[in-house]
C-alpha positions in Angstrom: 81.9 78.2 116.6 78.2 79.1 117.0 78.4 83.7 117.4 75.1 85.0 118.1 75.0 88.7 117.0 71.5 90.9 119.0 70.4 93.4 117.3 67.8 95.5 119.0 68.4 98.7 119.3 68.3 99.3 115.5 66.2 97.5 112.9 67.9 95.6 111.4 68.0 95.2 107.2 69.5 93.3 104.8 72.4 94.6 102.6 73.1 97.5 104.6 76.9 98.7 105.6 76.3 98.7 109.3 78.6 97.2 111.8 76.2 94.2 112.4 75.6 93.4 108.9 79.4 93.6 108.4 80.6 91.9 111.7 78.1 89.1 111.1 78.8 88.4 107.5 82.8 88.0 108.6 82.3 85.5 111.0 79.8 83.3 108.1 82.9 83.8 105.1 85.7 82.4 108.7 83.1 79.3 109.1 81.4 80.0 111.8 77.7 79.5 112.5 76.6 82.7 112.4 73.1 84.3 113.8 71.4 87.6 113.8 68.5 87.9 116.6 66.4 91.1 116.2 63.4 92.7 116.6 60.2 92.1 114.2 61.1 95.5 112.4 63.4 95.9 108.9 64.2 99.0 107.4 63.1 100.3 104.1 64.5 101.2 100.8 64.3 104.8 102.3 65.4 104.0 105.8 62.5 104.2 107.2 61.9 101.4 109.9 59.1 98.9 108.4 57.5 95.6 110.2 58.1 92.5 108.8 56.8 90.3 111.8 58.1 88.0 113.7 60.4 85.1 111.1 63.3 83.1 110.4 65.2 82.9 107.3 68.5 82.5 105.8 70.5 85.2 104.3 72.7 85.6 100.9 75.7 85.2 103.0 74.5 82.3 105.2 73.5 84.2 108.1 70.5 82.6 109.8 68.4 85.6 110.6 65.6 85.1 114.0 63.5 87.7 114.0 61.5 88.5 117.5 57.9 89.4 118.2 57.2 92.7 120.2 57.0 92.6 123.6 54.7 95.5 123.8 52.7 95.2 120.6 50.0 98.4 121.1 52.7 101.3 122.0 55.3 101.7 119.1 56.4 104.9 121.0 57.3 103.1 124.3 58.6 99.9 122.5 61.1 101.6 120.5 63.0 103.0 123.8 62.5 100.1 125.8 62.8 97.5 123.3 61.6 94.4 124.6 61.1 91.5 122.8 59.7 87.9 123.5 61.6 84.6 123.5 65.2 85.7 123.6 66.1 83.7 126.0 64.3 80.7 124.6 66.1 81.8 121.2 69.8 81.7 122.8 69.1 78.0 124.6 68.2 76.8 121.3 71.5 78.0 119.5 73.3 77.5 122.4 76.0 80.2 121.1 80.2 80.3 122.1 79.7 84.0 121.5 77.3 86.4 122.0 77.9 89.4 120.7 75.9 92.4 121.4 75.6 95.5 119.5 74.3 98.4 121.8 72.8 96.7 125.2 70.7 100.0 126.1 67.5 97.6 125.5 65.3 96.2 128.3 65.4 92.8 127.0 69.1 92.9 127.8 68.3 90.6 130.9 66.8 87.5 128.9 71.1 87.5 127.8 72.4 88.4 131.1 70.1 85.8 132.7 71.7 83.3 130.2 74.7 84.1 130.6 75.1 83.4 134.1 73.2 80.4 133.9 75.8 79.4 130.9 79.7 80.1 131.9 80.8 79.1 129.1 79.9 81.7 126.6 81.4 84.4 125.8 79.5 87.8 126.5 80.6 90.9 124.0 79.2 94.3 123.7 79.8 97.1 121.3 78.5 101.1 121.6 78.1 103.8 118.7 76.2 105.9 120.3 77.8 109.4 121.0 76.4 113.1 121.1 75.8 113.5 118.0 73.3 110.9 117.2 71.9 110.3 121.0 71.4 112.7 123.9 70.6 115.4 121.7 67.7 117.0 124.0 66.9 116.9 127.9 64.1 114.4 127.9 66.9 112.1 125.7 70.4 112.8 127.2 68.4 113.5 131.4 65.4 110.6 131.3 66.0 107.9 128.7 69.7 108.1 128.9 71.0 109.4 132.5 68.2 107.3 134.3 66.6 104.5 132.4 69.3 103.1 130.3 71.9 104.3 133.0 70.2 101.7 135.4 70.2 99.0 133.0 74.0 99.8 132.1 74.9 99.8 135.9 73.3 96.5 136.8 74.4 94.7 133.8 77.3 95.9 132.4 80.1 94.1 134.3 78.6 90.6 132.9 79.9 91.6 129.9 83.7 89.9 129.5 84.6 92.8 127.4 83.5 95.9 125.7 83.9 97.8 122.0 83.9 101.4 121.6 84.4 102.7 118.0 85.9 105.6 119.1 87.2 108.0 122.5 84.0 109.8 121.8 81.6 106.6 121.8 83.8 105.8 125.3 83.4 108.8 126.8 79.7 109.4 126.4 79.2 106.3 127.8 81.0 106.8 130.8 79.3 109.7 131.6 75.8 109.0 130.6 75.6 105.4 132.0 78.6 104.0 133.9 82.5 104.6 134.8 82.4 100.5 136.1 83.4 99.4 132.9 84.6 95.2 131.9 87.5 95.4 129.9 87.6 97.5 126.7 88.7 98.4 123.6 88.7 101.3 121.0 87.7 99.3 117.6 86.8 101.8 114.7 84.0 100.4 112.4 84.9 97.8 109.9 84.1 97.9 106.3 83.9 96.0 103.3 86.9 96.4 101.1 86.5 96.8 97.2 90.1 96.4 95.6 91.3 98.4 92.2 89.9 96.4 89.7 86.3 96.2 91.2 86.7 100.4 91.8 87.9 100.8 88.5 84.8 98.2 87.2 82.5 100.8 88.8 83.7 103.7 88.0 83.8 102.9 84.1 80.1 102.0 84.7 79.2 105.3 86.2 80.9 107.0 83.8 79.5 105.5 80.8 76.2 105.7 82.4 75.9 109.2 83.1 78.2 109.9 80.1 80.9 111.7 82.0 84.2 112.7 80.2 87.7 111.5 81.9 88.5 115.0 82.7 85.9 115.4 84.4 86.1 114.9 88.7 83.6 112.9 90.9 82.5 114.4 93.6 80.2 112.3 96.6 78.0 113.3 99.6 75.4 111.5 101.5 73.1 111.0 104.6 70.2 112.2 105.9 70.3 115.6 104.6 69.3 117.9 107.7 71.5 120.6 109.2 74.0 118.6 111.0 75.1 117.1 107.3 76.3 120.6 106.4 74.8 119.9 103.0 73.9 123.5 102.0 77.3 125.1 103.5 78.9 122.5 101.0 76.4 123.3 97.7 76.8 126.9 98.2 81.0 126.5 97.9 80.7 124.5 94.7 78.3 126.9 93.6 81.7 129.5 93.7 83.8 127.9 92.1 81.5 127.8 88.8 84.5 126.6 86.3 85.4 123.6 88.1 84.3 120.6 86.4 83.3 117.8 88.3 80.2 115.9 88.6 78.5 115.9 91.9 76.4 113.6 93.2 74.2 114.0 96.1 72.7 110.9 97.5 70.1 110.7 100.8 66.9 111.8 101.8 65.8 115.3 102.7 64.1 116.2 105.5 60.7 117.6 105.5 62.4 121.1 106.8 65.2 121.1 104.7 63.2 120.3 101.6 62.3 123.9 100.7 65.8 125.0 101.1 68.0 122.0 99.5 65.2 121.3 96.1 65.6 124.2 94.4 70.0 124.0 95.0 69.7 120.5 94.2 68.5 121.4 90.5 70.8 124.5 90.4 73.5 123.8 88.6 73.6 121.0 86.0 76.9 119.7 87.4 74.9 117.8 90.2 73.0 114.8 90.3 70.6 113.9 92.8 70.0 110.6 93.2 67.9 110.6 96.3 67.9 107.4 98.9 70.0 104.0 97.8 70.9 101.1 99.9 74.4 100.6 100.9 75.1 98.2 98.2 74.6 101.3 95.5 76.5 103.5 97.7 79.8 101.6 97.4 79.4 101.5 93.6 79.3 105.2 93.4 82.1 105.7 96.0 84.1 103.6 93.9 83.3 106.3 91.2 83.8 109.1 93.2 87.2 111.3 93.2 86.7 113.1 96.5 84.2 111.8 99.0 82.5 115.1 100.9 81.7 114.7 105.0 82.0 118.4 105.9 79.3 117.3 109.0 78.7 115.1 111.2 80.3 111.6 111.4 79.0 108.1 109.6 80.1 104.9 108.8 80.4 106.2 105.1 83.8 108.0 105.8 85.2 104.1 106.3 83.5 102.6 103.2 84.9 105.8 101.0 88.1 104.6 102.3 87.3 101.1 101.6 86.8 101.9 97.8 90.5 103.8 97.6 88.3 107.2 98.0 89.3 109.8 99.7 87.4 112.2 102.1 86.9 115.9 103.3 86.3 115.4 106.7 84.9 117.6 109.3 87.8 118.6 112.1 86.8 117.0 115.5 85.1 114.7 114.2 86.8 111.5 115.9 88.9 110.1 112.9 92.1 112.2 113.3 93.9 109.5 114.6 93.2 107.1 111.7 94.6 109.5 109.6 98.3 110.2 108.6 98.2 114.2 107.7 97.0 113.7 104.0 93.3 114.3 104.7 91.3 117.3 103.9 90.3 119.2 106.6 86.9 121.5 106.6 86.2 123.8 109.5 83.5 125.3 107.3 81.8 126.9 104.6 85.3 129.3 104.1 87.5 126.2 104.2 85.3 124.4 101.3 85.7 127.2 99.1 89.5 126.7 99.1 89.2 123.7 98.9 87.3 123.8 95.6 89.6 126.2 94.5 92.5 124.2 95.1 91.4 121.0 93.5 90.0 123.6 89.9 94.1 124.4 90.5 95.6 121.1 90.6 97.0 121.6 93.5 95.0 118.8 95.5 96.8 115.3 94.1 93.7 113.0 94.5 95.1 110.2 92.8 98.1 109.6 95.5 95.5 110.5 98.7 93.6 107.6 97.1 96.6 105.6 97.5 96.7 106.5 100.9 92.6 105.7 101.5 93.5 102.6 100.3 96.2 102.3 102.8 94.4 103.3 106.1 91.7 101.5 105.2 93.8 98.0 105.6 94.8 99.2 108.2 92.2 100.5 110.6 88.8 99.7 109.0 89.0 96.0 107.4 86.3 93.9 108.9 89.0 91.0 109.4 90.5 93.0 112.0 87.3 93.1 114.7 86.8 89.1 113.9 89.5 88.4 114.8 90.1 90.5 117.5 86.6 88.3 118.6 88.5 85.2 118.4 91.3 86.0 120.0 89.2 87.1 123.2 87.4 83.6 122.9 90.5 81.6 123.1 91.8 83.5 125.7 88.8 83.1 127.7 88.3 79.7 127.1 91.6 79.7 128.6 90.9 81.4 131.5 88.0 79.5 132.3 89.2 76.3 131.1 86.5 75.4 128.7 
């Protein structure tokens, strides 16, 4: 099969642990011809969204990448909320795709697919949406003007072409229902996928850490990154370990640090000797040092990382109401805040926190919920059904 993946309202970068980069690799390793149409802007080793011009390449993993010129080339403000490119309809006549699969459709160039879709039958129109209240809709001009009216009109007029729809969680659903539209195609809760890293590739990276930062075997791993600004709950979680002085544990911190946060998380960051900053790293290092790490921390808000710690046979601290309850089986730990870390700290310095069988059961929910198998396939399943349907 030919899938086309459109990602636009992102930038989209190479070697990242995002659902497109995952979802799109899956369908190249199952044979498929697999594409990637974005917008002229990457990301940088910081995060930080870079221009790389309109191109076409092919990636490591045999992804054939298009990259779009800007619509609107003198406004960077009003192209990054309206997102319009040129030439994706052009793009998609020249594939010709089975599948289209789009990854967030609040962009304006959303119409070049929908126009090609009901010109062509016979593909297959998907759509997925991450976007919930705690990354979008954050402020009145967001959540009343970009969201409630302008992308609210393009969701109303265009969302029942789609033959079906992904939410990664109730949340992700239920923000879109009421910022956009209740008139929804068919649906389906999907959590992110993830790549999977077995025993003998965690243990192969967590020897390496160890030996490179010359860290004893009795000595604990700890984990936390992101974007280090309040929501992270990064200083509430430095300030427990900070109590519980004789526990021994390495801790790595990994992210960037806001320009406000910097005079408040610098000087904690080179507090105690027992944590390592190791400032931004691409997704690819990430998974090497979850591998490492005994405990992942997510005390905050949600991301995609929770899945991959899983992925490595990590387990998590997790936020409560944060989504992921239902994923879990009652052996996760469960912060309400900066109280709650405290005992949990204590607890692990005690033994009384058996890391080694919860990463038995990271292991276990991961192959479960979060393999990236499980959204392919659920995309090829809804392609032979509606080639069934329509009698393609």
């Amino acid at each position: 099969m030919k899938i086309v993946h459109i990602c636009m309202c992102d930038p989209y970068a190479e070697n990242w642990a995002y659902h497109r980069n995952i979802s799109s690799v899956q369908n190249s390793i199952d044979g498929n011809e697999t594409y990637i149409v974005t917008t002229s802007y990457s990301m940088d080793e910081h995060g930080h969204s870079k221009y790389v011009g309109p191109i076409e390449y092919v990636n490591d993993y045999g992804v054939k990448v298009v990259r779009l010129s800007q619509a609107i080339i003198h406004n960077r403000i009003i192209q990054d909320r309206l997102r319009l490119v040129s030439g994706l309809y052009d793009t998609l006549s020249k594939i010709n795709p089975d599948i289209i699969m789009v990854h967030n459709p609040q962009f304006f160039s959303l119409k070049d697919v929908i126009r090609y879709k009901c010109k062509h039958k016979n593909v297959l129109l998907l759509g997925d949406s991450h976007a919930d209240y705690t990354v979008s809709g954050r402020n009145v001009l967001s959540k009343y003007v970009l969201n409630k009216i302008i992308y609210a009109t393009l969701m109303r007029k265009y969302i029942l072409f789609f033959d079906k729809l992904y939410f990664i969680s109730e949340q992700t659903k239920g923000f879109f229902e009421e910022l956009y539209t209740r008139r929804l195609p068919e649906n389906e809760i999907i959590p992110l996928g993830s790549q999977y890293y077995p025993p003998v590739e965690k243990d192969k990276f967590r020897n390496e850490v160890r030996k490179e930062f010359d860290i004893s075997t009795d000595t604990l791993i700890f984990f936390h990154s992101g974007k280090l600004d309040p929501r992270k709950k990064t200083v509430d979680l430095l300030n427990a370990f900070f109590e519980v002085k004789n526990l021994k544990a390495k801790f790595f911190i990994c992210g960037s640090i806001p320009d406000d946060q910097k005079e408040i998380l610098e000087p904690m960051l080179e507090r105690d000797k027992r944590i390592v900053f190791l400032g931004w790293k691409t997704s690819i290092e990430i998974s090497k040092y979850l591998c490492a790490a005994d405990l992942y921390f997510q005390p905050g808000m949600h991301s995609v990382t929770l899945q991959n710690a899983l992925s490595c046979g990590t387990p998590a601290v997790v936020a409560s109401g944060t989504g992921y309850e239902e994923y879990f089986g009652g052996w996760e730990i469960v912060s309400t805040g900066y109280s709650d870390l405290i005992k949990i700290f204590n607890s692990i310095e005690a033994n009384k926190i058996d890391l080694v069988q919860m990463g038995k059961e990271a292991y276990l929910c991961a192959e479960k919920n979060f393999d990236s198998r499980i959204f392919a396939q659920d995309m090829y399943r809804t392609y032979r059904k509606f080639c069934i349907d329509k009698d393609v």
